[in-house]
MIDOSE-1310 file (N, C-alpha, C; in nm, 2 decimals, decimal comma, always signed):
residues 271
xxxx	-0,64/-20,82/+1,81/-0,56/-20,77/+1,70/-0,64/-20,67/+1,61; -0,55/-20,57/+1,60/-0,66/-20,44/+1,51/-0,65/-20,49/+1,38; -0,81/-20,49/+1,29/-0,79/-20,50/+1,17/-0,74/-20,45/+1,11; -0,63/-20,39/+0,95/-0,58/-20,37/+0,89/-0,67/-20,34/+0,74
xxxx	-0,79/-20,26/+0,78/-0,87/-20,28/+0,68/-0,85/-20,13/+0,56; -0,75/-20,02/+0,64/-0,75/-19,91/+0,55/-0,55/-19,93/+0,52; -0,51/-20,03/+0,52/-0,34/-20,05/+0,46/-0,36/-20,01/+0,31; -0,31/-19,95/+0,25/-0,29/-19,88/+0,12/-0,36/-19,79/+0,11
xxxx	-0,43/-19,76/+0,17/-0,54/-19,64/+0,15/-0,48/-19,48/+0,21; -0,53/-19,45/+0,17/-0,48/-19,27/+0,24/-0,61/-19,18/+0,30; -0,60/-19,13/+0,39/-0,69/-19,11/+0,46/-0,71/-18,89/+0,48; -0,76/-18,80/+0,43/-0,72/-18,66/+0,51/-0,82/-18,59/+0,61
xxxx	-0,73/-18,55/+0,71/-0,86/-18,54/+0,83/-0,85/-18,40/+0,82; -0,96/-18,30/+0,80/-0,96/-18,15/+0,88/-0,99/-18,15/+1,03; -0,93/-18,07/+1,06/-0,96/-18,03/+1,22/-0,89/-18,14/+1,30; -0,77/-18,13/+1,19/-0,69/-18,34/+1,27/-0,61/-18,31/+1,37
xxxx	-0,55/-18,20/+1,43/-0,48/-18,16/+1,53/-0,53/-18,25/+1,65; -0,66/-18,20/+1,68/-0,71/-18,27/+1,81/-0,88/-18,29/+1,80; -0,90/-18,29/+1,98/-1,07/-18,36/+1,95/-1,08/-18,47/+1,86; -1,18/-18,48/+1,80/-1,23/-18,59/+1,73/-1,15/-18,61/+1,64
xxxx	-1,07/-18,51/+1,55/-1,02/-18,60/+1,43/-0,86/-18,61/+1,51; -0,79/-18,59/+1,56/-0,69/-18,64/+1,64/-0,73/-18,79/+1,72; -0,83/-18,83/+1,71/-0,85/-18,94/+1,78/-0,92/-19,09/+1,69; -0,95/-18,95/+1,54/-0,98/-19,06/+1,44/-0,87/-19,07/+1,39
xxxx	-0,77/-18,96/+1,36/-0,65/-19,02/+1,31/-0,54/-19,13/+1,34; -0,61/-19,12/+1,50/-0,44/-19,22/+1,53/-0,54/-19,35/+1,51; -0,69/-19,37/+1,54/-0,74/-19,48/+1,47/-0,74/-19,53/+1,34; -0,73/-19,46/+1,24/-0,71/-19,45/+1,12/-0,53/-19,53/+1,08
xxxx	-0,49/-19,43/+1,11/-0,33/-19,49/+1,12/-0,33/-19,63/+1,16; -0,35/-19,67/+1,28/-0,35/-19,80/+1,36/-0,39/-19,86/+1,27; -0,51/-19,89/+1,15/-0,57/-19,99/+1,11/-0,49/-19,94/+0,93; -0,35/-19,90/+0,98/-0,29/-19,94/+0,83/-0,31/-19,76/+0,70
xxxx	-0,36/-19,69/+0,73/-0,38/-19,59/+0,68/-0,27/-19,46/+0,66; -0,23/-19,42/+0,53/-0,14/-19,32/+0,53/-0,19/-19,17/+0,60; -0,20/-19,10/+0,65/-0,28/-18,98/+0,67/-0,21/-18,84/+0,61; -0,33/-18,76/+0,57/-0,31/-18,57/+0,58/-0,38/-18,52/+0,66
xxxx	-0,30/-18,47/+0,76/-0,37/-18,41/+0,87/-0,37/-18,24/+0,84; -0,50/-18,18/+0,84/-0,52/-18,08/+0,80/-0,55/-17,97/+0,90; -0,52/-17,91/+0,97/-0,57/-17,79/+1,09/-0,49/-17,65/+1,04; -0,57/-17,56/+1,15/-0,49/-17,40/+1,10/-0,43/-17,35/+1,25
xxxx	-0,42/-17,47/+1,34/-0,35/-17,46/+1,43/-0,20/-17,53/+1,40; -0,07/-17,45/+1,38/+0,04/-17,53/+1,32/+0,11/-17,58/+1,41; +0,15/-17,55/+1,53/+0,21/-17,60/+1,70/+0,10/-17,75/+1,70; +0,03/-17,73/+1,74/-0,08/-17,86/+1,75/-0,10/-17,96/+1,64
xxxx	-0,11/-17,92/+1,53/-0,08/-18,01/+1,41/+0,04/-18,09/+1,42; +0,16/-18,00/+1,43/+0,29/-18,10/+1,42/+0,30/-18,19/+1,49; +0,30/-18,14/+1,65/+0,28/-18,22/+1,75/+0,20/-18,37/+1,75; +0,08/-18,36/+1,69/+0,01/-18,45/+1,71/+0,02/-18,54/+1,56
xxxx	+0,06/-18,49/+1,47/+0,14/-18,53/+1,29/+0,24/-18,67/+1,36; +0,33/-18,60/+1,41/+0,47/-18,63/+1,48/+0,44/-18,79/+1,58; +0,34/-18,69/+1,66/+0,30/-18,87/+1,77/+0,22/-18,98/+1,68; +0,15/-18,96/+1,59/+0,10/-19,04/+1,53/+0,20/-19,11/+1,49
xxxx	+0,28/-19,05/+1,35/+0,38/-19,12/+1,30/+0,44/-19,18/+1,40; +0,52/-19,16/+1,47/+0,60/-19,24/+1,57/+0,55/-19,36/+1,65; +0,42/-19,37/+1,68/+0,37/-19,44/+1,77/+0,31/-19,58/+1,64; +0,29/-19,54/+1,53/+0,20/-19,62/+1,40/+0,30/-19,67/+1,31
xxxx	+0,36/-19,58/+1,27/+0,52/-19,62/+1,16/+0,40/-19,58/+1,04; +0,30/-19,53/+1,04/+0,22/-19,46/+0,92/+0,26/-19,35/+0,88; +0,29/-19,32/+0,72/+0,31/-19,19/+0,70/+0,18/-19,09/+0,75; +0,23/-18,98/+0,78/+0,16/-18,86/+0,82/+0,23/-18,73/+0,78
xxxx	+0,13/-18,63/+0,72/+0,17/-18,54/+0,66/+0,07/-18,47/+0,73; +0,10/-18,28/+0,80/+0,09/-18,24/+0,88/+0,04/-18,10/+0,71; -0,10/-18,00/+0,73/-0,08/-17,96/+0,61/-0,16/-17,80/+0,72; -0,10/-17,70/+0,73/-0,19/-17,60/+0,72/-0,26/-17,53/+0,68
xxxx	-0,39/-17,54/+0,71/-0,49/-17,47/+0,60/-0,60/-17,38/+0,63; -0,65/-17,33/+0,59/-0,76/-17,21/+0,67/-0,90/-17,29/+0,54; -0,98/-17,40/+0,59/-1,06/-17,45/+0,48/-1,19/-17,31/+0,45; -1,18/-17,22/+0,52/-1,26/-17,07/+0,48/-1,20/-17,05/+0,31
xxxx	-1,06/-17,05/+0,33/-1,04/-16,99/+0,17/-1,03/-17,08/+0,07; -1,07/-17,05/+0,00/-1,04/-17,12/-0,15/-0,91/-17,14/-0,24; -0,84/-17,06/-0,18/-0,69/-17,09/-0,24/-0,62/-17,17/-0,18; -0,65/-17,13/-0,04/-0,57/-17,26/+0,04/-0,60/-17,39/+0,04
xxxx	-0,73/-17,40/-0,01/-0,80/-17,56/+0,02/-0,76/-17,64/-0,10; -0,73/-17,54/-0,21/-0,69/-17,59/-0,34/-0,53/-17,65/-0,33; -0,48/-17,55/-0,29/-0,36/-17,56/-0,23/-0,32/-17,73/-0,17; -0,41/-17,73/-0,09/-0,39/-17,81/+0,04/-0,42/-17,95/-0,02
xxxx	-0,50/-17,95/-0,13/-0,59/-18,04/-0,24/-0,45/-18,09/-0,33; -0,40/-18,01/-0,40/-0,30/-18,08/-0,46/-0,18/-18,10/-0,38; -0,12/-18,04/-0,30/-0,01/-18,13/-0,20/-0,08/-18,26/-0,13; -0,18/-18,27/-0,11/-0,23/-18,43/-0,06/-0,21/-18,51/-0,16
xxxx	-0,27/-18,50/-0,26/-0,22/-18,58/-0,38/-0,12/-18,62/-0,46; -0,03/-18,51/-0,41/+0,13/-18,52/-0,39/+0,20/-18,65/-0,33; +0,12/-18,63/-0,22/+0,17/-18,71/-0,11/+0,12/-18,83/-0,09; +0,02/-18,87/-0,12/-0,01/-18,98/-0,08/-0,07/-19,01/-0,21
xxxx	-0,06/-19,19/-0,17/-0,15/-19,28/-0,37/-0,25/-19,27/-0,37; -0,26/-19,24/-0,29/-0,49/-19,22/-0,33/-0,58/-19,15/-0,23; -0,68/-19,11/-0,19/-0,75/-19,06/-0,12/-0,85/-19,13/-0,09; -0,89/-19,25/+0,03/-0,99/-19,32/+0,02/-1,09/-19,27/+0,12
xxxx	-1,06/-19,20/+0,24/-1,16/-19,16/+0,35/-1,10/-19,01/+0,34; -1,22/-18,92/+0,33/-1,19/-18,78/+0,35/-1,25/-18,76/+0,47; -1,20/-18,75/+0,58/-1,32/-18,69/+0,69/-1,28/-18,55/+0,70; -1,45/-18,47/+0,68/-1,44/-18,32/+0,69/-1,48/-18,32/+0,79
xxxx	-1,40/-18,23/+0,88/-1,46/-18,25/+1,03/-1,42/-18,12/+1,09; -1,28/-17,99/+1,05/-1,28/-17,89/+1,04/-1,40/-17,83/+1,15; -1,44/-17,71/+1,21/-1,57/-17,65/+1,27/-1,56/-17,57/+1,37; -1,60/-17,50/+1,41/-1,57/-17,38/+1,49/-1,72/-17,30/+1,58
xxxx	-1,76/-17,26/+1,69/-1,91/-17,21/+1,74/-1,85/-17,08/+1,80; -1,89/-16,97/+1,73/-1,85/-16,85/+1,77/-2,01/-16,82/+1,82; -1,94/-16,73/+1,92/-2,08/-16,69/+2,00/-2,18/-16,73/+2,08; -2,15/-16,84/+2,13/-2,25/-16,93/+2,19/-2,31/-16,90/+2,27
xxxx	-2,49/-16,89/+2,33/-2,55/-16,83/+2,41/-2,62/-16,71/+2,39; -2,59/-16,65/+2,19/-2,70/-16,61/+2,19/-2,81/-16,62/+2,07; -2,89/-16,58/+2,08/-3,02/-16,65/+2,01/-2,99/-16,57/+1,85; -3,06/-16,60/+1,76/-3,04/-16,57/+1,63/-3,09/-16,43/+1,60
xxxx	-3,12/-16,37/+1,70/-3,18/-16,22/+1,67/-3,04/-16,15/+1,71; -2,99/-16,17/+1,77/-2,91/-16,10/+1,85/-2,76/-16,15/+1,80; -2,73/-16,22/+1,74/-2,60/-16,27/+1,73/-2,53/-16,16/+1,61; -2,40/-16,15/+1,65/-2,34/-16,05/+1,56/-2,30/-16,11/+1,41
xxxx	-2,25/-16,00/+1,34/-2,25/-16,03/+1,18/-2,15/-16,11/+1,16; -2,06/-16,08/+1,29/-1,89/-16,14/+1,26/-1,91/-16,28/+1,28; -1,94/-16,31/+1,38/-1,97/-16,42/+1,46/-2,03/-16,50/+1,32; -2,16/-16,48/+1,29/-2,21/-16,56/+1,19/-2,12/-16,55/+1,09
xxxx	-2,10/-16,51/+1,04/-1,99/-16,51/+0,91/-1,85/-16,61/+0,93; -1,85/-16,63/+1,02/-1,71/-16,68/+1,07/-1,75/-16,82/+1,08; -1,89/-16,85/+1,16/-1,92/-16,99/+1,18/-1,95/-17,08/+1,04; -2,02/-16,94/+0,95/-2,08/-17,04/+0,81/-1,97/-17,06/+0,73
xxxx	-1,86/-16,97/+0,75/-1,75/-16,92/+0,70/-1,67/-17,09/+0,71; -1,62/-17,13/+0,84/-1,54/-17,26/+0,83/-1,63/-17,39/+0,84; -1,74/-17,36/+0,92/-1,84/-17,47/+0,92/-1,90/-17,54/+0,79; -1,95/-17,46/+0,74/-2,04/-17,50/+0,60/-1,98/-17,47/+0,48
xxxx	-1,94/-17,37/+0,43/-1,84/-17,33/+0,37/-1,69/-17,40/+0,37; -1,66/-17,39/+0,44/-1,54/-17,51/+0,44/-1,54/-17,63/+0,46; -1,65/-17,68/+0,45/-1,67/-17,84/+0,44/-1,70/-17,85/+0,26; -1,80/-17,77/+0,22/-1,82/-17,77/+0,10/-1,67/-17,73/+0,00
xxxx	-1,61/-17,69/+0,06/-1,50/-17,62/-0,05/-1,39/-17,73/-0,01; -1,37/-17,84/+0,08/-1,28/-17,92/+0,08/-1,34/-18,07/+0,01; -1,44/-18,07/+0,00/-1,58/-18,16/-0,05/-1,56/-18,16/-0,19; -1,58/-18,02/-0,27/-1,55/-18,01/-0,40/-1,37/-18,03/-0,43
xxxx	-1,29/-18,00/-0,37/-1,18/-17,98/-0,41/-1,09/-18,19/-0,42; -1,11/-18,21/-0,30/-1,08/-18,35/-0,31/-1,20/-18,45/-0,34; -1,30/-18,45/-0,36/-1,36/-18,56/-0,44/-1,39/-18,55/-0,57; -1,39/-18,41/-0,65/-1,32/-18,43/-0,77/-1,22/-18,51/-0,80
xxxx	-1,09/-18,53/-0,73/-0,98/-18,58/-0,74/-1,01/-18,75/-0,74; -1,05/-18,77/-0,56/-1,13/-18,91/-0,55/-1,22/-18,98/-0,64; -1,29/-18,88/-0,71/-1,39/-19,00/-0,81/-1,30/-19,03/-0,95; -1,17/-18,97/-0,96/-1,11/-19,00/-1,08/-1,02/-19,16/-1,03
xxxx	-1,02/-19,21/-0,87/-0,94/-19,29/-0,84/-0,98/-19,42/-0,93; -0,92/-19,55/-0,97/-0,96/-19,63/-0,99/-0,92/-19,76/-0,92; -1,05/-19,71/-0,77/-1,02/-19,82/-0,69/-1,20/-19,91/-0,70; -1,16/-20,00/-0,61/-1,30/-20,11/-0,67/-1,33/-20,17/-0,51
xxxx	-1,45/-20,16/-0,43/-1,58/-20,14/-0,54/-1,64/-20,01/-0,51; -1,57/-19,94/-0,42/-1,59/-19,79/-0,43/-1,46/-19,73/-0,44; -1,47/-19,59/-0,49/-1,35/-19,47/-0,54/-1,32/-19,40/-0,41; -1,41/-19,39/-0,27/-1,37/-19,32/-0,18/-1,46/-19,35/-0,11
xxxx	-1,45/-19,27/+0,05/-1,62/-19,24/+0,10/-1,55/-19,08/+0,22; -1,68/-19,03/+0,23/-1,68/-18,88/+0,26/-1,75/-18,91/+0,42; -1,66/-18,84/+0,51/-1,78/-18,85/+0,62/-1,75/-18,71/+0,65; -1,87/-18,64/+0,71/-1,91/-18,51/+0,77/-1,91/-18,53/+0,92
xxxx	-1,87/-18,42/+0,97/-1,94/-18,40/+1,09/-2,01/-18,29/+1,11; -2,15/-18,28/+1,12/-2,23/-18,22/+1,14/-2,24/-18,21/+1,31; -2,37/-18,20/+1,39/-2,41/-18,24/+1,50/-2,55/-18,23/+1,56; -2,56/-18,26/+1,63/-2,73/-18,24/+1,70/-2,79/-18,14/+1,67
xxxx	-2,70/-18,02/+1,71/-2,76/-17,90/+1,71/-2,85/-17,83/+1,59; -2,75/-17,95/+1,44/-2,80/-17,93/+1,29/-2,95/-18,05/+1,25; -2,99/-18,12/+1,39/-3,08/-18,22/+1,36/-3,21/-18,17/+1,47; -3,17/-18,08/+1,58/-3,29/-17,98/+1,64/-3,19/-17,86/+1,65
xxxx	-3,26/-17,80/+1,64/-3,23/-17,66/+1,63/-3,20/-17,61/+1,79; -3,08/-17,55/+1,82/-3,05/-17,48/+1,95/-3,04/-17,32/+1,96; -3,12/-17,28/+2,01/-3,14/-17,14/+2,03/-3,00/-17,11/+2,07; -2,99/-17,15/+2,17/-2,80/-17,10/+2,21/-2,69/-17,13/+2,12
xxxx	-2,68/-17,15/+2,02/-2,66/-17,22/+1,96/-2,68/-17,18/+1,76; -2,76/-17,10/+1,79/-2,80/-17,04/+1,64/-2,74/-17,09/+1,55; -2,61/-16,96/+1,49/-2,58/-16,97/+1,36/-2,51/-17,11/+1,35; -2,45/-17,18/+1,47/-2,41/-17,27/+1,47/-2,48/-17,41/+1,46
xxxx	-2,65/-17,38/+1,49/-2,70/-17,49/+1,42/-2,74/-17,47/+1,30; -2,77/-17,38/+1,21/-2,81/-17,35/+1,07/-2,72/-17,40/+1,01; -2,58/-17,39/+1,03/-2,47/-17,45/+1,01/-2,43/-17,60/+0,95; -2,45/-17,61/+1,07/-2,50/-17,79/+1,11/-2,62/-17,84/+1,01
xxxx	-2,70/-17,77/+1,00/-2,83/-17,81/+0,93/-2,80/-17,81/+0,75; -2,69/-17,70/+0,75/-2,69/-17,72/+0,64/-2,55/-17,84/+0,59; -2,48/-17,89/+0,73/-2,38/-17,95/+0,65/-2,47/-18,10/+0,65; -2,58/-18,07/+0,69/-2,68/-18,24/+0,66/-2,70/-18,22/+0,52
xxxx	-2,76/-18,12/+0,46/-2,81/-18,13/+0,33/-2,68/-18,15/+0,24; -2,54/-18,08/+0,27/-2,45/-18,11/+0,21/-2,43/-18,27/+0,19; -2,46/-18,38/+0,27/-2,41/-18,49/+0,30/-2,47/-18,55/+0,23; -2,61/-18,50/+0,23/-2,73/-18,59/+0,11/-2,68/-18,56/-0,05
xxxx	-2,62/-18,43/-0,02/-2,62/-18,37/-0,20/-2,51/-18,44/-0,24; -2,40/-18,43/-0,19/-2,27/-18,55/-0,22/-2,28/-18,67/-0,22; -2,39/-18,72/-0,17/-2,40/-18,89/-0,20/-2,51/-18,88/-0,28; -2,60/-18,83/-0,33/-2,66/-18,80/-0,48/-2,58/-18,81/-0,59
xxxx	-2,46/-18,71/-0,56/-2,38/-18,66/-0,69/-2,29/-18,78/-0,74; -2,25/-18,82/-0,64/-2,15/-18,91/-0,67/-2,17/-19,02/-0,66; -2,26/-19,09/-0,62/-2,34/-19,24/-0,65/-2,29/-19,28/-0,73; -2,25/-19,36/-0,79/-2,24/-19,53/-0,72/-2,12/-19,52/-0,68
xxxx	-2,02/-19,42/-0,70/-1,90/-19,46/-0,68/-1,82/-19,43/-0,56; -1,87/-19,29/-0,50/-1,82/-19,26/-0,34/-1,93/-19,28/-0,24; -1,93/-19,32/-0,14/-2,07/-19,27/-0,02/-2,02/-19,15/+0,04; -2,10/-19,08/+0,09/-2,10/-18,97/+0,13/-2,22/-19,00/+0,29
xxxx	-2,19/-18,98/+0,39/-2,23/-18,97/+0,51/-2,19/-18,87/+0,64; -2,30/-18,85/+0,72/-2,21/-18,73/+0,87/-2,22/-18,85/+1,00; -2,12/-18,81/+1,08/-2,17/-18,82/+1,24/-2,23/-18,67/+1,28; -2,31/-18,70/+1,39/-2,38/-18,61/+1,42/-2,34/-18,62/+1,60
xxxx	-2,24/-18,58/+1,63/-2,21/-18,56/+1,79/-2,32/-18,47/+1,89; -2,32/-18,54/+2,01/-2,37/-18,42/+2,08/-2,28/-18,36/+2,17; -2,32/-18,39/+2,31/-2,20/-18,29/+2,38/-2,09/-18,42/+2,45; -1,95/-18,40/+2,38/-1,83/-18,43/+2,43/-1,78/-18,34/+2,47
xxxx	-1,64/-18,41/+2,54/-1,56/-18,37/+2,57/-1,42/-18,33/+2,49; -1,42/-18,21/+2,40/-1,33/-18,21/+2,30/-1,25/-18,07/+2,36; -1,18/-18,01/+2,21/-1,14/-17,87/+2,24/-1,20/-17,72/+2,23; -1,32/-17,79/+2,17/-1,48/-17,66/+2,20/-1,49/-17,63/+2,31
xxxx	-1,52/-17,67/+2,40/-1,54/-17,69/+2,55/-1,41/-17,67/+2,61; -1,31/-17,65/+2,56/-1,17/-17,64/+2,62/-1,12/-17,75/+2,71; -1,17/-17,88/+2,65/-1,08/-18,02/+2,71/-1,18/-18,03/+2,85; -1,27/-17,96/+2,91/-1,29/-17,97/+3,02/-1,46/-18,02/+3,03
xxxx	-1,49/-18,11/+3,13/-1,60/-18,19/+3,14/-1,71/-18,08/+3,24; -1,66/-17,95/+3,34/-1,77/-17,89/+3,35/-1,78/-17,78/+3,28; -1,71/-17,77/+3,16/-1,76/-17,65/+3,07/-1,90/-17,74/+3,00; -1,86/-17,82/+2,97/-1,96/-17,90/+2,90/-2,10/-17,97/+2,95
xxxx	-2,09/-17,95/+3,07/-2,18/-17,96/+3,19/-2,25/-17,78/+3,22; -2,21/-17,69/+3,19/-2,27/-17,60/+3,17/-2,34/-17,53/+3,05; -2,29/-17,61/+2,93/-2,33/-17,59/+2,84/-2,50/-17,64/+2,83; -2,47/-17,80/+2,90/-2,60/-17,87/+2,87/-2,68/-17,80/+2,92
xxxx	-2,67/-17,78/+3,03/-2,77/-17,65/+3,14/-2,86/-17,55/+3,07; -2,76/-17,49/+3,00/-2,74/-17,34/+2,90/-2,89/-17,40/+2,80; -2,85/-17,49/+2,74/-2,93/-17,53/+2,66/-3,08/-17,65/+2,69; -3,11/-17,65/+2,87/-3,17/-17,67/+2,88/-3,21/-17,85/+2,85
xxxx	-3,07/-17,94/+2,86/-3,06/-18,04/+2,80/-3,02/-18,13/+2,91; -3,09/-18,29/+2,89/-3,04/-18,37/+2,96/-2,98/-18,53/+2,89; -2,87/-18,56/+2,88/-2,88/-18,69/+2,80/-2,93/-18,83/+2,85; -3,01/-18,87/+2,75/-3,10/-19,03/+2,82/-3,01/-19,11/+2,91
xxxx	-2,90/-19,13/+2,78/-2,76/-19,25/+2,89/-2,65/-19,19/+3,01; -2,70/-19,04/+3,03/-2,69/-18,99/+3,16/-2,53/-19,03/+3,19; -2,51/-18,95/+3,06/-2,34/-18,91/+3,12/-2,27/-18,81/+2,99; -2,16/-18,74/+3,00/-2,10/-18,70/+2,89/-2,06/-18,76/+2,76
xxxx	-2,06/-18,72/+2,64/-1,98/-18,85/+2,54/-1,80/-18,79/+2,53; -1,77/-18,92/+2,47/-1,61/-18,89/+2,44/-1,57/-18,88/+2,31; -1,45/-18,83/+2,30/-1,38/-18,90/+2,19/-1,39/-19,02/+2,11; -1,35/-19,13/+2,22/-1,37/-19,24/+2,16/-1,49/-19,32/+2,14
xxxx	-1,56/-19,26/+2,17/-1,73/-19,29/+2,11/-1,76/-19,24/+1,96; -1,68/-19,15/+1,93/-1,67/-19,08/+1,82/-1,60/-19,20/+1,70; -1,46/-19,19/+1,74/-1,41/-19,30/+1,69/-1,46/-19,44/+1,69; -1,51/-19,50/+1,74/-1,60/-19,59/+1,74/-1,69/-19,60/+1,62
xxxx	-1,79/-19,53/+1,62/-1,87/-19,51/+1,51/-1,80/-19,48/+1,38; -1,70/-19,39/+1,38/-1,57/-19,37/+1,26/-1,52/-19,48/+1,17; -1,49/-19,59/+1,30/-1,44/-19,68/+1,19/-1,51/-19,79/+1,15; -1,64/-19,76/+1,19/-1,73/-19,86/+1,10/-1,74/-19,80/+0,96
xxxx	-1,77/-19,65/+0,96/-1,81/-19,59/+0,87/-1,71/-19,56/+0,73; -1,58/-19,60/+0,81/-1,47/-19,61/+0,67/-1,39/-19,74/+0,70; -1,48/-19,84/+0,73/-1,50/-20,01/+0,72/-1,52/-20,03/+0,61; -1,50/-20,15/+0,53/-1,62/-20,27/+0,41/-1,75/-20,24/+0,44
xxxx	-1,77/-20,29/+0,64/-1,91/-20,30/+0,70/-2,00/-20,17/+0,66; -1,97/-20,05/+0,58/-2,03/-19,99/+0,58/-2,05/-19,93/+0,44; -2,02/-20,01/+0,33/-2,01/-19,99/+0,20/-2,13/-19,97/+0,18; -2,19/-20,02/+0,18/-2,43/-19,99/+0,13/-2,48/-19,93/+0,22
xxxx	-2,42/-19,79/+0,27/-2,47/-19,69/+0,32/-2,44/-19,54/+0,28; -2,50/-19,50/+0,27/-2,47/-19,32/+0,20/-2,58/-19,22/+0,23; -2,58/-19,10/+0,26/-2,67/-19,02/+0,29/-2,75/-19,04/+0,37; -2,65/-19,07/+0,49/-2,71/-19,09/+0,62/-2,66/-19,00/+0,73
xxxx	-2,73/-18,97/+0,79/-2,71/-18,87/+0,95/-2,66/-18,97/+1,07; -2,55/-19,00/+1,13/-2,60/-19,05/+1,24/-2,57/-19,00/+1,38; -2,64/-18,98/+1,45/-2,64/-18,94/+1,57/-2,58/-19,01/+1,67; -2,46/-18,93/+1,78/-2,40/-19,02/+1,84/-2,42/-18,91/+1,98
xxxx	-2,49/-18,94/+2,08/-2,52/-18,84/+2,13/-2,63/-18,83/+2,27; -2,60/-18,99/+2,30/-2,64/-19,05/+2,41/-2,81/-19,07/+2,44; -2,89/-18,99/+2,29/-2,98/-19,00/+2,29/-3,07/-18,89/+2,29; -3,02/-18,75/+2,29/-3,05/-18,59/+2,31/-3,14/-18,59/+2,18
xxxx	-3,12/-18,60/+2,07/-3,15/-18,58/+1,90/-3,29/-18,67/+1,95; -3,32/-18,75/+1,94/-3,42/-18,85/+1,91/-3,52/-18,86/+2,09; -3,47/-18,89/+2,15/-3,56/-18,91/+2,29/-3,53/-18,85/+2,36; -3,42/-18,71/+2,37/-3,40/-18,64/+2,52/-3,50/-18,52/+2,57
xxxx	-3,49/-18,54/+2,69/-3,65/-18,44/+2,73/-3,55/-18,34/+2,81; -3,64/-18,18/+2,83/-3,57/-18,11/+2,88/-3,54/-18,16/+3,00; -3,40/-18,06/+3,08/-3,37/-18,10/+3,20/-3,47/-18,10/+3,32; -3,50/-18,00/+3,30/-3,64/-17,95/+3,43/-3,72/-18,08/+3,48
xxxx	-3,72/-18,20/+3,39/-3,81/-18,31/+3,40/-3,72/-18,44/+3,45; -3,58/-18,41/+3,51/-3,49/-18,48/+3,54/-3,42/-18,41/+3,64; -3,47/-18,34/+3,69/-3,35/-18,24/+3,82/-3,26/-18,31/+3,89; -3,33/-18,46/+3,90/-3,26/-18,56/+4,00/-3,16/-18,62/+3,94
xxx	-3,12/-18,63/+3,79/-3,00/-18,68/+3,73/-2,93/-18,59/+3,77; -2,78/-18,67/+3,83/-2,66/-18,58/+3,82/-2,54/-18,67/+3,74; -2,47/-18,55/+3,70/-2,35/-18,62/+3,67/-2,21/-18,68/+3,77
C-alpha cells in the first residue's frame, strides 16, 4: 500500500511534461499530492496533466512557462498559489543541453546562452519566486523543501558536455545557497542523475549508449539508469525520512561521479 505521506500538500514540478519530472509527478500524486505541472511544451503538458489526474483523482494543474523569463515565472508563481493551499515540494527540474559534443573553446554564443539561460538561470528565478511564497507558509516542522536537479556532469566536469556542465556546477552552488538562506525552515537539496533514459536522449537507450562512448564513460553497475531510479530517490527526499537533510548533492548514477573509470579500461563490458 502506497504511503500517503504528501495528502494536503501541493507539490510544482518544472520540466513535468515528461522524463524525470513526469514520473515524479505521477509519484507524487500517488502518495496523496495536489500538483503544478510546469513545461513550455503545451501538447505534452496537457497530455500528461490529464493522465495523472485521471489515473490519481489528484488535482493537477497543467501551467506553461518558459522558466528563462522573468515575467512568466512570476506569472506562473502566482497562478500556483491560486491554485493550490500551499506549496510544500518545489522540484526544479526544468533543463535543456544545447550543443553537445563540443568542448568549451568551441561552443557557440547561442548555444551557451540558451543552456545557462533555462538551466541555471531558470532554476534560480523559479527558486526566488516560489520560496519567497513557501517560507511565508505556516506549516510545521518545516515550511517546504526544494529539490534541484543538477547532474554528474555539474560534480566532474565533461568536456562534451561544457556549457552544460558549468551549468550543472552552478545549480550545486545554488542548492547550498538556498539551504543557507532559508534554514531552519525549508531544506534545500539536488539529485544529481547520470545517464538515463529520458527525453534528452530522445526516449532512446542507444542514443544514450553513444553518448557514454562520446564521453569516454563506463558505469560501475554496468547498465543504463531510469526514470524510476530517479523517482526512487525523489520520494525519500520529499518524505519525513528526509527532514535533517539540506545542502546535499546526491548522485544517482550507477556510480560514474565517485568510482567510474574510463571506458578503454573495460572494453569487455557491454550493454
Amino acid at each position: 500500500m502506497v504511503e500517503k505521506f504528501l495528502e494536503g500538500k501541493g507539490a510544482v514540478i518544472t520540466g513535468g511534461a515528461s522524463g524525470f519530472g513526469r514520473g515524479v509527478a505521477f509519484a507524487f500524486a500517488e502518495r496523496g499530492a495536489d500538483l503544478v505541472l510546469v513545461d513550455i511544451n503545451e501538447t505534452l503538458l496537457e497530455e500528461t496533466s490529464k493522465k495523472i489526474e485521471q489515473e490519481t483523482k489528484q488535482k493537477v494543474v497543467p501551467i506553461v512557462c518558459d522558466v528563462s523569463d522573468s515575467k512568466q515565472v512570476k506569472r506562473m508563481t502566482e497562478q500556483t498559489f491560486n491554485e493550490l493551499d500551499n506549496v510544500y515540494i518545489l522540484f526544479n527540474n526544468a533543463g535543456t543541453a544545447a550543443q553537445a559534443g563540443v568542448n568549451i573553446i568551441k561552443i557557440g554564443e547561442k548555444a551557451w546562452d540558451i543552456t545557462m539561460n533555462v538551466n541555471l538561470k531558470g532554476q534560480w528565478l523559479v527558486d526566488k519566486n516560489i520560496c519567497r511564497k513557501m517560507n511565508r507558509q505556516k506549516m510545521e516542522p518545516l515550511r517546504g523543501k526544494v529539490i534541484h536537479t543538477t547532474s554528474i556532469a555539474g560534480i566532474v566536469a565533461d568536456d562534451t558536455l561544457s556549457a552544460y556542465s558549468i551549468s550543472k556546477a552552478g545549480i550545486i552552488a545554488l542548492t547550498q545557497l538556498v539551504a543557507k538562506s532559508l534554514a531552519p525552515y525549508i531544506t534545500s537539496n539536488a539529485i544529481a542523475p547520470g545517464y538515463h533514459t529520458t527525453g534528452i536522449y530522445g526516449n532512446s537507450e542507444d542514443t544514450v549508449i553513444q553518448s557514454l562512448k562520446m564521453s569516454d564513460v563506463k558505469t560501475p553497475l554496468n547498465r543504463i539508469g531510469t526514470v524510476e531510479d530517479v523517482v526512487n530517490l525523489m520520494i525519500f527526499l520529499a518524505s519525513p525520512r528526509s527532514d535533517f537533510i539540506t545542502g546535499h548533492i546526491f548522485p544517482i548514477d550507477g556510480g560514474i561521479a565517485e568510482v567510474g573509470v574510463a571506458a578503454n579500461r573495460f572494453r569487455e563490458w557491454q550493454f
